[in-house]
N, C-alpha and C positions, 0 to 999 in steps of 0.2 A: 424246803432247804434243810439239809440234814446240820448237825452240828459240826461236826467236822467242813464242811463249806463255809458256812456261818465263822468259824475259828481261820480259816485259810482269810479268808475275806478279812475281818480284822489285822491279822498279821502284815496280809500285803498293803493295808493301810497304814498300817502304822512304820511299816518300812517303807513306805512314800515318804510318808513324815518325815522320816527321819533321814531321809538322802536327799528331802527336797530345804527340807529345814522351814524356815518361817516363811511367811510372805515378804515382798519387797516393802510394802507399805506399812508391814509392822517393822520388819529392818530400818526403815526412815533411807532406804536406798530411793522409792518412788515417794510423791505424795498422792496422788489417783494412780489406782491400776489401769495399765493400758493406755494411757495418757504419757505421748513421747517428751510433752511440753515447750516443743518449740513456736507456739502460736503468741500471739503479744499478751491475751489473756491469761496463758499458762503460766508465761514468764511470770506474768503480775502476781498471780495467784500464791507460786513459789516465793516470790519476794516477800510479799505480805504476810506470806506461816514463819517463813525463817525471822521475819523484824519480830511479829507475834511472839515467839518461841523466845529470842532473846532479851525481847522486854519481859517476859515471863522467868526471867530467871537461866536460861539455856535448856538443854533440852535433857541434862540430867534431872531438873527439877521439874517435868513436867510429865504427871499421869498421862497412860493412854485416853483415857477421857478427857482431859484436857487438852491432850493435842485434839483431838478429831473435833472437839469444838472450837480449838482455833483455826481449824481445817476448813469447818462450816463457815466461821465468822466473816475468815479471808474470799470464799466464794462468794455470799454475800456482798461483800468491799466491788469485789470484781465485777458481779451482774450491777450494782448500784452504777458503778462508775461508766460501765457499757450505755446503761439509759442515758446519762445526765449528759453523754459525747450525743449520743443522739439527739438529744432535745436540743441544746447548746446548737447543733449543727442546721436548728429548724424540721426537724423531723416529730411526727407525731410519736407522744409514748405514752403509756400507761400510767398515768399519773396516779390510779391508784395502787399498783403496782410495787412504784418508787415508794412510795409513804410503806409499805408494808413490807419493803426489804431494810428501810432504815429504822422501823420500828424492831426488825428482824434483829437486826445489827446493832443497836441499841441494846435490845433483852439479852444476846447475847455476851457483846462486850462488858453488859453487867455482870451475869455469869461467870467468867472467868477473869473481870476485875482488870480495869483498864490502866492502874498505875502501874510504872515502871518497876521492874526488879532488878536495882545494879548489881554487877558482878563486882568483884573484889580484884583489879587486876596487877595492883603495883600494893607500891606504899602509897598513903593517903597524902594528900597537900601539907597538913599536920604535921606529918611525921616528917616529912623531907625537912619543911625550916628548922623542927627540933633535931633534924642530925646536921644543918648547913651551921645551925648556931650553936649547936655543942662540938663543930668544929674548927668555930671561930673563921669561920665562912663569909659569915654576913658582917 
């Protein structure tokens, strides 16, 4: 490959780039590539990143490392919860399996730390009485 090849080939890569832009998944348009998410799992799955993400503070406060590990956590949630309908319904499962996706989910949830992160969305209880009673309100 001569350099000038070598240089075209870069170039036309990098104008891919730049007209294709990011991926979907780093955009936070998808959460799996290629996954349309209309199945009951998907839905769940979605559910579970988006509550993740907002007990995490929303999703400006959240690294990409830390989404993709509530991305994992949530799959986790999702396959645990596929077994336990299974078993629940009398169906044989993998009992070692289950222990080792909630061990999963455990190490994980520790990881990226399972209390809540509230947002700031009004005034606080506080402050309302202290402006109902400095209006002679109450």
């Amino acid at each position: 490959m001569s350099v000038e090849s070598a240089l075209t080939v870069v170039d036309e890569s990098e104008a891919t780039r730049k007209r294709h832009g990011r991926a979907r998944v780093t955009n936070h348009a998808d959460l799996l590539p290629g996954i349309k998410g209309t199945s009951s799992g998907a839905r769940r799955f979605r559910d579970l990143v988006n509550a993740f993400i907002s007990d995490s503070g929303g999703l400006d406060q959240c690294s990409e490392i830390r989404l993709s590990l509530l991305r994992r956590l949530a799959s986790i949630v999702v396959q645990s919860e596929l077994l336990e309908a299974r078993m629940v319904n009398g169906e044989p499962v993998d009992i070692g399996l289950l222990c080792q996706l909630a061990s999963t989910a455990v190490r994980l949830s520790t990881r990226v730390g399972v209390e809540r992160v509230p947002r700031q969305v009004g005034p606080s209880l506080a402050d309302v009485i202290r402006q109902d009673w400095g209006n002679g309100d109450a």
